[in-house]
C-alpha positions as CSV (number, residue, x, y, z in Angstrom):
1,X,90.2,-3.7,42.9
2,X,90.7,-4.2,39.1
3,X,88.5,-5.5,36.6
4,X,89.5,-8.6,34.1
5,X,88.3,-8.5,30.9
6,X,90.2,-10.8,28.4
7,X,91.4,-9.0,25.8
8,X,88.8,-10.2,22.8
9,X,86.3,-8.8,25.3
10,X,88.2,-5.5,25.9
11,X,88.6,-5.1,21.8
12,X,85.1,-5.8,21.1
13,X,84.2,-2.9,24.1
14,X,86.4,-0.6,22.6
15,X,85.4,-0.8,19.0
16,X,81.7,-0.2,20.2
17,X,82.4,2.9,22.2
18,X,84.5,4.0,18.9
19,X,82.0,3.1,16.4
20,X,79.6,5.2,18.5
21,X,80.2,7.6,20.5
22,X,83.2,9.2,19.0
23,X,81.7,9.1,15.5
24,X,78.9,11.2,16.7
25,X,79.5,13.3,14.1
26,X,79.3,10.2,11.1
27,X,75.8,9.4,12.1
28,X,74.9,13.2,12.4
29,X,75.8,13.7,8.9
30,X,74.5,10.2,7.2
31,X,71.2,11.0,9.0
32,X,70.8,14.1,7.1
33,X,71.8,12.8,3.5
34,X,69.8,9.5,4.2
35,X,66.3,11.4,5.3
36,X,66.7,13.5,2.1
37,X,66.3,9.7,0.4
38,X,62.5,9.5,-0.4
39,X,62.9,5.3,-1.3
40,X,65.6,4.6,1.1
41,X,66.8,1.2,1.1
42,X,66.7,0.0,5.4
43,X,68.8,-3.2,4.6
44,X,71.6,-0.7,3.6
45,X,70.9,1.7,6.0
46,X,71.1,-1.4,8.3
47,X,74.7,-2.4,7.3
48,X,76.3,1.1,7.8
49,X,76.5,0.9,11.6
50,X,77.8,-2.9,11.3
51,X,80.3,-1.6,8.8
52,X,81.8,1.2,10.9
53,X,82.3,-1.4,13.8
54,X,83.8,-4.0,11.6
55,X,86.5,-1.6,10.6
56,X,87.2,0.1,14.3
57,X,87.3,-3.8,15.2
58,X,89.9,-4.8,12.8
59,X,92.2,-1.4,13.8
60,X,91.9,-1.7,17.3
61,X,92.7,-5.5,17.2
62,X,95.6,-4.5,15.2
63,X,96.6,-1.2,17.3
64,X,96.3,-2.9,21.1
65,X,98.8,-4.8,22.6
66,X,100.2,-6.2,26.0
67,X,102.1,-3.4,28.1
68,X,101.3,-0.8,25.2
69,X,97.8,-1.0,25.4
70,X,97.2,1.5,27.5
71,X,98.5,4.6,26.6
72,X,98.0,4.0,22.9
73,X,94.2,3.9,23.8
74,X,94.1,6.6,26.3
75,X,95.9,8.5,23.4
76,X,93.2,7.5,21.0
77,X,90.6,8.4,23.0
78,X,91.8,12.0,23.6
79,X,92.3,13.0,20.1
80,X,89.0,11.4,18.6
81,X,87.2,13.5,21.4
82,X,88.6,16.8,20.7
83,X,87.9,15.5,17.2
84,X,85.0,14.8,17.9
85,X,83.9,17.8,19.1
86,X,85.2,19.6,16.3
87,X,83.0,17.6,14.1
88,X,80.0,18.2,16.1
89,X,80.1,21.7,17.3
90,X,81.9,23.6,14.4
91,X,81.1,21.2,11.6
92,X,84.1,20.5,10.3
93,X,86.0,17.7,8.9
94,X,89.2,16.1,10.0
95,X,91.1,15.7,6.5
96,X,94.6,16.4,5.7
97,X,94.3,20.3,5.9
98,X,92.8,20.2,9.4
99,X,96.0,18.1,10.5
100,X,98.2,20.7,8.7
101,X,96.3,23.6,10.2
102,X,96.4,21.7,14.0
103,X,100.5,21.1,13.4
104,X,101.1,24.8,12.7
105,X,98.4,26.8,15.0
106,X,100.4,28.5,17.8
107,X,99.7,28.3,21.4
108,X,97.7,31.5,21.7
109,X,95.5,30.3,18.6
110,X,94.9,26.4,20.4
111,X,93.8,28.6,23.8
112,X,90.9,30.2,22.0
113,X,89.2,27.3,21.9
114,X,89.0,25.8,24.9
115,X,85.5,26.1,26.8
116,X,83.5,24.9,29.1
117,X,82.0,22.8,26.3
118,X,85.1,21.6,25.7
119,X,85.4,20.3,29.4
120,X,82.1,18.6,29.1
121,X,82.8,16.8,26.2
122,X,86.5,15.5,27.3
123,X,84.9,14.9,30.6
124,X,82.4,11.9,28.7
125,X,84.4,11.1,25.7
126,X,87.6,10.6,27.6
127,X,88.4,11.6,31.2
128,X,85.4,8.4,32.0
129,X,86.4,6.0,29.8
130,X,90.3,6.7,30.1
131,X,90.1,6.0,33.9
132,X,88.2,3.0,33.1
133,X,91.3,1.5,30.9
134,X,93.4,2.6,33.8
135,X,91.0,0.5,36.1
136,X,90.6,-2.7,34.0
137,X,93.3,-5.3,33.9
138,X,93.2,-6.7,30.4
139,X,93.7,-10.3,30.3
140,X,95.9,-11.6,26.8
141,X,96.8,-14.9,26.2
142,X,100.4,-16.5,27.9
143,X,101.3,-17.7,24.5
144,X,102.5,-15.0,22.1
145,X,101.5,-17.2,19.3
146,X,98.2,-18.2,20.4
147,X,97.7,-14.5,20.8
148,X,98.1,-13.4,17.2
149,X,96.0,-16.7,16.1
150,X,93.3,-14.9,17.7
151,X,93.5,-11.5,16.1
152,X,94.0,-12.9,12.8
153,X,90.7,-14.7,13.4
154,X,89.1,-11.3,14.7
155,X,90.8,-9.0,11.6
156,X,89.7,-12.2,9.0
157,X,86.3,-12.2,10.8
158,X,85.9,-8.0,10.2
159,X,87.1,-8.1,7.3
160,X,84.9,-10.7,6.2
161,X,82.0,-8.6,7.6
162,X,83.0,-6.0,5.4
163,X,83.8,-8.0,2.3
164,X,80.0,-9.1,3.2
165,X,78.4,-6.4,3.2
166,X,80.4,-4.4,0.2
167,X,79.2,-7.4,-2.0
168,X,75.8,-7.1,-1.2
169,X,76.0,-3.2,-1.4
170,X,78.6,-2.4,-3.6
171,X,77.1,-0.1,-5.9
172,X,74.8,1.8,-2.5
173,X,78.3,2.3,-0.7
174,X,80.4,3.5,-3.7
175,X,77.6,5.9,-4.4
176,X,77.3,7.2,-1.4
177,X,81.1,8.0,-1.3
178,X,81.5,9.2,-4.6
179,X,78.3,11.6,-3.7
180,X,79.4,13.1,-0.7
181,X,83.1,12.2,-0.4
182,X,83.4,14.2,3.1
183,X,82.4,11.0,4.7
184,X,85.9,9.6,4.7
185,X,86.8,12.5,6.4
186,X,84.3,12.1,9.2
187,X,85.1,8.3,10.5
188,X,87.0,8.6,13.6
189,X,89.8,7.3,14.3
190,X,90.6,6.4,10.3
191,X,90.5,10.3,9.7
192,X,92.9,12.0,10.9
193,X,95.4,8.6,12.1
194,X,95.3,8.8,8.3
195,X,95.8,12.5,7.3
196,X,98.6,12.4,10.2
197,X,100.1,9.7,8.6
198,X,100.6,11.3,5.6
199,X,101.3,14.4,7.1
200,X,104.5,12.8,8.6
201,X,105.2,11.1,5.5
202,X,105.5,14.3,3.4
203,X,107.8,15.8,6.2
204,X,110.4,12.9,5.6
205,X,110.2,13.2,2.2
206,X,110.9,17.1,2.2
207,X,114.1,17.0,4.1
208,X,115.5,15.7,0.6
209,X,113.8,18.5,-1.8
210,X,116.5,20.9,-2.6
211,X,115.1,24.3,-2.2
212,X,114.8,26.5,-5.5
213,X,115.6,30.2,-6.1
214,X,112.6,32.1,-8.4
215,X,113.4,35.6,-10.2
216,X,116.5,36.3,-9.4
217,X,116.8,38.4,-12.5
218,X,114.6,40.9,-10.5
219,X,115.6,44.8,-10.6
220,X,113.9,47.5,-9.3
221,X,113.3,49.8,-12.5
222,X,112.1,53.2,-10.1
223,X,115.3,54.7,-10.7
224,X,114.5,58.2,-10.9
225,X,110.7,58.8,-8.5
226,X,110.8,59.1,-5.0
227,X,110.7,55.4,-3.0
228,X,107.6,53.7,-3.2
229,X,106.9,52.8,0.2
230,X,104.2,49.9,0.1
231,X,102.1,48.5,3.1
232,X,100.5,45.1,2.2
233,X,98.5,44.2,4.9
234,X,97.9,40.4,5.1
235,X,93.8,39.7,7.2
236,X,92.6,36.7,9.0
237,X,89.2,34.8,8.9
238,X,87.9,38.2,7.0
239,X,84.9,37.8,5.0
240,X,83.8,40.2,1.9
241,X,80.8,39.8,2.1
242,X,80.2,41.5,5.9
243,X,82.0,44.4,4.5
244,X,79.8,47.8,3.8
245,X,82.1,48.3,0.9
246,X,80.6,45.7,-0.9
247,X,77.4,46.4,-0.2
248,X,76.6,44.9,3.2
249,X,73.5,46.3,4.6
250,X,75.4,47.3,8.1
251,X,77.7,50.3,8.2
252,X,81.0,47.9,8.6
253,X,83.7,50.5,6.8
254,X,83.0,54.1,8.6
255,X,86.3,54.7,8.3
256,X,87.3,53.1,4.6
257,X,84.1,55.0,2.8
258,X,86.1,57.9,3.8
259,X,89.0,57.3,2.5
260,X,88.3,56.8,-1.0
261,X,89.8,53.3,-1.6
262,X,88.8,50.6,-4.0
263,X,87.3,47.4,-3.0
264,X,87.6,44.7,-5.3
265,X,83.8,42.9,-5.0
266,X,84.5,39.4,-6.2
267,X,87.7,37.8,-5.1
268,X,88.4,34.0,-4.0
269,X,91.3,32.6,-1.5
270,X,93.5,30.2,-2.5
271,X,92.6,27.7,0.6
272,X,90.2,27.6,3.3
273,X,92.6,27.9,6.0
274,X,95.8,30.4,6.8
275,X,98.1,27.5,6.6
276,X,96.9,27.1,2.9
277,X,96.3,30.6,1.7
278,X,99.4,32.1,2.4
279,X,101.8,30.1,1.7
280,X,99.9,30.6,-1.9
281,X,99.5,33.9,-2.0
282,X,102.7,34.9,-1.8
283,X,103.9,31.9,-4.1
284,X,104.4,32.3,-8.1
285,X,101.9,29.2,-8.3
286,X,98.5,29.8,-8.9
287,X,95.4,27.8,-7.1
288,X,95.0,25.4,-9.7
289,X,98.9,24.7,-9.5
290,X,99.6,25.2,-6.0
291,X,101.6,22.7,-4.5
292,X,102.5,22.8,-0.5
293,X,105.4,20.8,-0.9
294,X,107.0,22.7,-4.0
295,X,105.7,26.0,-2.2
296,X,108.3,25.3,1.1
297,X,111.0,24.6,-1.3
298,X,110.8,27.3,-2.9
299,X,110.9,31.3,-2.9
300,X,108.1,33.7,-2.9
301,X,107.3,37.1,-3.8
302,X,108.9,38.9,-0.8
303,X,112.0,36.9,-2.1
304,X,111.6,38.5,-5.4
305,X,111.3,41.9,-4.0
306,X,114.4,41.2,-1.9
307,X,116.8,40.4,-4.8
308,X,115.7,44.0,-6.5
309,X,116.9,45.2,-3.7
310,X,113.6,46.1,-2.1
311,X,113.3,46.5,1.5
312,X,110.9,44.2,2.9
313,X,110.1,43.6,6.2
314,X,107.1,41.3,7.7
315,X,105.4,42.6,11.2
316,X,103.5,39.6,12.4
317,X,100.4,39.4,15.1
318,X,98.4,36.2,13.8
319,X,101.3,33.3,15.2
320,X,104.0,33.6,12.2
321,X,103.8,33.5,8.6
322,X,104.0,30.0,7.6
323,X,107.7,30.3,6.5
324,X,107.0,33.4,3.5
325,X,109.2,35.4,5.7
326,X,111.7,33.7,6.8
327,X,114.1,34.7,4.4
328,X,113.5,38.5,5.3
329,X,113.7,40.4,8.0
330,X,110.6,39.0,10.4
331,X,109.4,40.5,14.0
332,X,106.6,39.2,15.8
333,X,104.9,41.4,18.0
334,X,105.8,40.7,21.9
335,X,102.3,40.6,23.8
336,X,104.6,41.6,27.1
337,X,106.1,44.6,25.2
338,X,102.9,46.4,24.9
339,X,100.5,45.4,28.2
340,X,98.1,48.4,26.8
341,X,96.8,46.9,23.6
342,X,97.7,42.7,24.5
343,X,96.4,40.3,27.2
344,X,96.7,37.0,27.6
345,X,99.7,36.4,25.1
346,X,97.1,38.5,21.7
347,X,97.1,41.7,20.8
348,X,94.7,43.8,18.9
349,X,95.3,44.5,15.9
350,X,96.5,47.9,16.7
351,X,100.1,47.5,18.2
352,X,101.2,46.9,14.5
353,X,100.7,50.7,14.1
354,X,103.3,50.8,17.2
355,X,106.7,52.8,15.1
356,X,105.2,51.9,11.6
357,X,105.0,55.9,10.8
358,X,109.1,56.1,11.5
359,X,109.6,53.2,9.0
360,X,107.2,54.8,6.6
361,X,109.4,58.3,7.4
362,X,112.4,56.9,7.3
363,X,112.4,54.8,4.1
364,X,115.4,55.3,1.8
365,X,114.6,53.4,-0.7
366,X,111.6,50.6,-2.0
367,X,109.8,49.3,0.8
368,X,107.1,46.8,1.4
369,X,106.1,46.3,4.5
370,X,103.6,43.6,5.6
371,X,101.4,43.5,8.9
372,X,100.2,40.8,9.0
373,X,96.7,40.9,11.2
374,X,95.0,38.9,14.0
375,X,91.6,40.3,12.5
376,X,88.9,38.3,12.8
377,X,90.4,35.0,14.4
378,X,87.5,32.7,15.8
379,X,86.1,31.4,18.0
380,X,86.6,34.0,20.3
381,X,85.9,37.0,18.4
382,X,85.0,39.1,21.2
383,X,88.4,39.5,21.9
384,X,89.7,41.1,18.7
385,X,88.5,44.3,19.5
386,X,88.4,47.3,21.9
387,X,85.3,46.9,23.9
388,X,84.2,50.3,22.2
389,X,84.5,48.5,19.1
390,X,81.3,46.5,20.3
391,X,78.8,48.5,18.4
392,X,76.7,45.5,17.6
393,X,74.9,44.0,20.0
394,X,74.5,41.8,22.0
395,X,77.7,39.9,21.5
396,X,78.8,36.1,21.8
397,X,81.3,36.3,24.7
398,X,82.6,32.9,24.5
399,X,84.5,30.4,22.6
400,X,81.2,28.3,22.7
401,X,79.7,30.1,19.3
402,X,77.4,27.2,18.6
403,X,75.8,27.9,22.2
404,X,74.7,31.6,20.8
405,X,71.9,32.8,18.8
406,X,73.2,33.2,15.1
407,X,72.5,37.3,15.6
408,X,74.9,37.4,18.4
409,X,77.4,35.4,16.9
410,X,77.3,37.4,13.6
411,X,77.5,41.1,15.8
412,X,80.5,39.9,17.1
413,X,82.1,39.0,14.1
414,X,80.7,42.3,12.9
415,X,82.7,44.3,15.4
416,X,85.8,42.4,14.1
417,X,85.5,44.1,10.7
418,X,84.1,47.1,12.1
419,X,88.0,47.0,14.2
420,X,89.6,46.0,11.3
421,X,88.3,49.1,9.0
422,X,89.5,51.5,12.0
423,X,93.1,50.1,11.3
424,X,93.4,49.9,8.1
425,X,92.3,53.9,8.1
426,X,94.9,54.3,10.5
427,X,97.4,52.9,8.1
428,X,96.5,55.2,5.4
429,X,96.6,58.2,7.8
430,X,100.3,57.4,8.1
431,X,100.8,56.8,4.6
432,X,99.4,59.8,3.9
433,X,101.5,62.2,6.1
434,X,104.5,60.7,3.8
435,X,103.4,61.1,0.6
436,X,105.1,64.6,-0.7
437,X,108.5,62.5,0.5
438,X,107.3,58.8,-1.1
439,X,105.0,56.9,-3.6
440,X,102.9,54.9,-1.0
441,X,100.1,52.5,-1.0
442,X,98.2,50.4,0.9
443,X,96.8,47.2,-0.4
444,X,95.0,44.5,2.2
445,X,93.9,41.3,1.4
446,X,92.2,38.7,3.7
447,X,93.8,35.1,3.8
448,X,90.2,33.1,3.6
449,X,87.1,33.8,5.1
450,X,84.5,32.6,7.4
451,X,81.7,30.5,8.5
452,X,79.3,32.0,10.8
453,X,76.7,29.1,11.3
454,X,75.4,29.0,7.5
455,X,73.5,25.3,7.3
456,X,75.2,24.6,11.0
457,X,78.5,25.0,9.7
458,X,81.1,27.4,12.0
459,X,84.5,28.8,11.6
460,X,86.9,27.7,8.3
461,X,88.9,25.0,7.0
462,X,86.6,22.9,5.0
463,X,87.9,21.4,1.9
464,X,88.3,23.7,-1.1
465,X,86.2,21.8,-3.1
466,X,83.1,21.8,-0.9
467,X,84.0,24.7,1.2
468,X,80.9,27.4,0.7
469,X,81.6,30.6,-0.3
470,X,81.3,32.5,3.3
471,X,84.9,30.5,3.7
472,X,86.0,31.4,-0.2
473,X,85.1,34.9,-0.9
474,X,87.7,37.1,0.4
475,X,88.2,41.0,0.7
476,X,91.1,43.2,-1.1
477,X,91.1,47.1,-0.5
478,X,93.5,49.0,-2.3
479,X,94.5,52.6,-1.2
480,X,97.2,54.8,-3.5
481,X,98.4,58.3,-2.2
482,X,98.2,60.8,-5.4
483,X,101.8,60.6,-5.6
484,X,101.8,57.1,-6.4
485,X,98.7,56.9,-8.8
486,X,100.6,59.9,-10.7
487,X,104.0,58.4,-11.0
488,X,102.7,55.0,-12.0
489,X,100.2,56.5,-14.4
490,X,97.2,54.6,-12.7
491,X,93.1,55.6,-15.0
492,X,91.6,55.3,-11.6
493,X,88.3,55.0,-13.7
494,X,89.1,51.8,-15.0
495,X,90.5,50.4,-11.8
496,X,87.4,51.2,-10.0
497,X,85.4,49.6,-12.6
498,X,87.3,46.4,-12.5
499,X,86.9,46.1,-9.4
500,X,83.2,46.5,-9.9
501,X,83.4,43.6,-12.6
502,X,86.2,41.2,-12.8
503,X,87.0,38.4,-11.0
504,X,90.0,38.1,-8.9
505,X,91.5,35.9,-6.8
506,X,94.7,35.5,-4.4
507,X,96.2,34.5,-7.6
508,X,96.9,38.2,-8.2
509,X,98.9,39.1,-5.3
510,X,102.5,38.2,-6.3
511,X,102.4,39.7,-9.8
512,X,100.3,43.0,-8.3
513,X,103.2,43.5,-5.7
514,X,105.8,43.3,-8.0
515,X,104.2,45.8,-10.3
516,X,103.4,48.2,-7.3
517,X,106.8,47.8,-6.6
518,X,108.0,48.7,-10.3
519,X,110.0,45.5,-10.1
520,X,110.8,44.0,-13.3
521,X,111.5,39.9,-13.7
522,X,111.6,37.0,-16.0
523,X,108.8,35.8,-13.4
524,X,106.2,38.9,-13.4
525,X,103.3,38.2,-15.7
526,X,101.4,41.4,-16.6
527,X,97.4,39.2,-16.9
528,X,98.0,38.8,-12.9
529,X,98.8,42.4,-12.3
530,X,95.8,44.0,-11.0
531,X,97.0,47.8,-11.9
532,X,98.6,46.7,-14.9
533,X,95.2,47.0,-17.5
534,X,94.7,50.6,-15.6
535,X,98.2,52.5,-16.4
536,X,98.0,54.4,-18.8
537,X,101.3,53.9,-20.2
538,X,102.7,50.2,-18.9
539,X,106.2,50.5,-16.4
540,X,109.9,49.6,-17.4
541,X,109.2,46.2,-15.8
542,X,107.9,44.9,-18.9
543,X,111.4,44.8,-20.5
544,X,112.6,41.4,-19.0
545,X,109.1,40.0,-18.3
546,X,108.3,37.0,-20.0
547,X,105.0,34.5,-19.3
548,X,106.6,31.1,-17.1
549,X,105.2,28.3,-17.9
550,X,102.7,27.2,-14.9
């Protein structure tokens, strides 16, 4: 038998449940900045719980309905528990770049982080209180006008509350905000009905942006060498600073300290999250220019390369590459193809090596060819690698990385880089064989990096401007047959000593793939070329380069 609750009743209920449970996450966070307060003020402290309920009042009052009601609430309540718990357990925050990264993570990727946890928490936060909605018959009043005179009265009366309570606190409120400005982003459901909201917004706007055409002056100036035959291989979740080769006190690069690349010790991503980074990396804007909207309407890099007639091809493992490719010639790898090396619709990393030695052999003319890696993906790290990969023990076999010890969680992503350095040796092997016949080179770059529980915080996406630096700090390993350092006149000394000491950032990637690729352009500015400071006699590209204006 159904339950009647009339519907002031029901919106008051709901609000509640809203205001506290699903912003678990708010008072986690306020509780940690308010105890660091040694005077705090309780009457404010007071009014911040009576705040958050005011506002969940006066958008629920607005949001439910007769005959819509329902679903709309049921809706609600699933996304603002897996938000929820995305809050809690990973520490993150639900801003715009969280709903960007959600609309563009592929199937494979959303698996990964289902749990038992995950079960638990939908089980409380909204398989219970969704078949209570289904059970309740909400009772709204027979005249449609009567109705809204009642939620104007309820929205004037939260409002009020608010109004109240800001003139009273004003100057406590805007401080707190303007001090730790993640809060917005923690208030469920405002967060991400907001950042979806815009989200959608943007996407009608862009069907009207013309898209733009960038270098198209571009010619490839190796006219007379033998084909450069580059390999840009493009990380995930891949941190510098677990990497041997810069210094890390485990043995993470057995394979790369053999191999006598460079690592470049102090570079920064562009974003904090793969639908961020590479979209700008492989743009002409820089970080502190970078636009998402301009960076869809327009070309990239591998665009450039393609109208110097540069073969470029993009081999993909990580779930597509955010539309940089799409105007070259794309494969993603086909977990069914090759049941040896992929399970459950991933592969490892190792099935890009799969027929990459007869492209290398084969190549007729310029080539860049980008693999784009699974690498280090979280939450379930453990299955990145070949189980004799796990040196590190013992390992976090579950998507549940909060539930493990910080040790086991950190050996498993250990064993992720340890993978990683096996196939970016095997790479070079290949490249190697080819070099009497080609100029090749091998140049990897991670897209952002990593949280590993550092002050409670796992996984990536935070926003740029208070991300740490285990999600910021990126590696780039640069390999170059003898063939190719020789023909592009490359002081190896000063190269490895720039490494040691500049800073660098994904900002470099476009202009030091153009150069690699002896590509010359109206677009190609020599500061951003990473080799460019190092050869000893500057390339032919220099002719139509000119600095854009930013």
């Amino acid at each position: 038998m159904k339950r009647h609750l009339h519907f002031i009743i029901f919106t008051l209920t709901t609000a509640l449940f809203f205001a506290s449970a699903q912003n678990i996450a708010l008072w986690q966070h306020l509780g940690q900045i308010l105890s660091a307060d040694a005077t705090p003020d309780i009457g404010f402290i007071i009014t911040i719980p009576v705040l958050i309920f005011a506002l969940c009042l006066a958008i629920f009052t607005l949001l439910l309905w007769p005959l819509i009601y329902k679903p709309i609430l049921i809706t609600l309540l699933l996304f603002s528990s897996l938000a929820t718990y995305t809050m809690v357990s990973y520490g993150q925050y639900f801003n715009y770049g969280m709903i960007v990264n959600i609309f563009e993570t592929n199937q494979s990727e959303a698996s990964s982080y289902l749990s038992i946890s995950v079960a638990i928490w939908l089980l409380f936060l909204f398989l219970i209180p969704s078949i209570f909605v289904l059970l309740v018959n909400v009772r709204f009043p027979s005249s449609f006008r009567r109705l809204l005179l009642q939620k104007f009265i309820m929205i004037f009366v939260a409002l009020s509350l608010v109004g109240a309570i800001a003139s009273v606190y004003y100057k406590d409120y805007a401080s707190l905000v303007r001090n730790n400005s993640e809060i917005k982003a923690l208030i469920n459901p405002t967060n991400y009905l907001s950042a979806s909201f815009r989200y959608a917004k943007y996407r009608l706007y862009e069907k009207n942006i013309p898209f733009t055409s960038i270098g198209v002056d571009a010619q490839d100036m190796n006219n007379e060498g033998a084909p450069n035959v580059i390999v840009l291989v493009v990380g995930e979740t891949s941190r510098a600073m677990n990497y041997s080769l810069n210094g890390y006190d485990r043995n993470t690069n057995p394979h790369l300290s053999k191999e006598g690349v460079i690592s470049f010790q102090h570079v920064t991503s562009c974003g904090t999250a793969t639908a961020v980074s590479v979209p700008c990396m492989f743009s002409v804007m820089t970080h502190d220019t970078y636009n998402a909207t301009t960076a869809r309407h327009q070309e990239g890099v591998l665009d450039v390369l393609k109208h110097a007639s540069v073969d470029v091809s993009w081999i993909d493992n990580d779930g597509g590459c955010k539309g940089v490719c799409d105007r070259v010639e794309h494969i993603n790898i086909d977990a069914n193809a090759f049941p040896k090396t992929c399970s459950h619709g991933t592969c490892f990393d190792s099935v890009l090596l799969n027929g990459l030695a007869e492209r290398v052999r084969n190549a007729k003319q310029d080539t860049v060819i980008v693999l784009h890696l699974i690498g280090s993906h979280g939450p379930t790290y453990f299955e990145r690698y070949p189980p004799e990969f796990g040196v590190f023990t013992p390992s976090c076999d579950t998507a549940d990385i909060q539930n493990c010890t910080r040790q086991e969680v950190l050996n498993t992503y250990d064993n992720t880089i340890l993978y990683t350095d096996y196939v970016l040796s095997q790479i070079i092997d290949i490249l190697r064989s080819a070099d009497t016949a080609h100029q090749t080179a091998m140049l990897y770059l991670s897209d952002h990096g990593e949280s590993l529980g550092e002050d409670g915080i796992y996984l990536h996406g935070l926003p740029y401007g208070i991300a740490p630096k285990e999600q910021k700090s990126v590696p780039m390993i640069l390999w170059m047959s003898p063939l190719f350092m020789k023909d592009h006149k490359v002081n190896l000394g000063c190269l490895e000593e720039n490494a040691k000491e500049n800073q660098y950032s994904q900002d470099n990637l476009f202009h030091t793939l153009l150069g690699m690729a002896s590509v010359s352009t109206s677009v190609y500015q020599p500061s951003l070329d990473i080799l460019y400071h190092c050869e000893k006699q500057q390339g032919p590209r220099q002719q139509l380069s000119t600095t854009p204006t930013k």
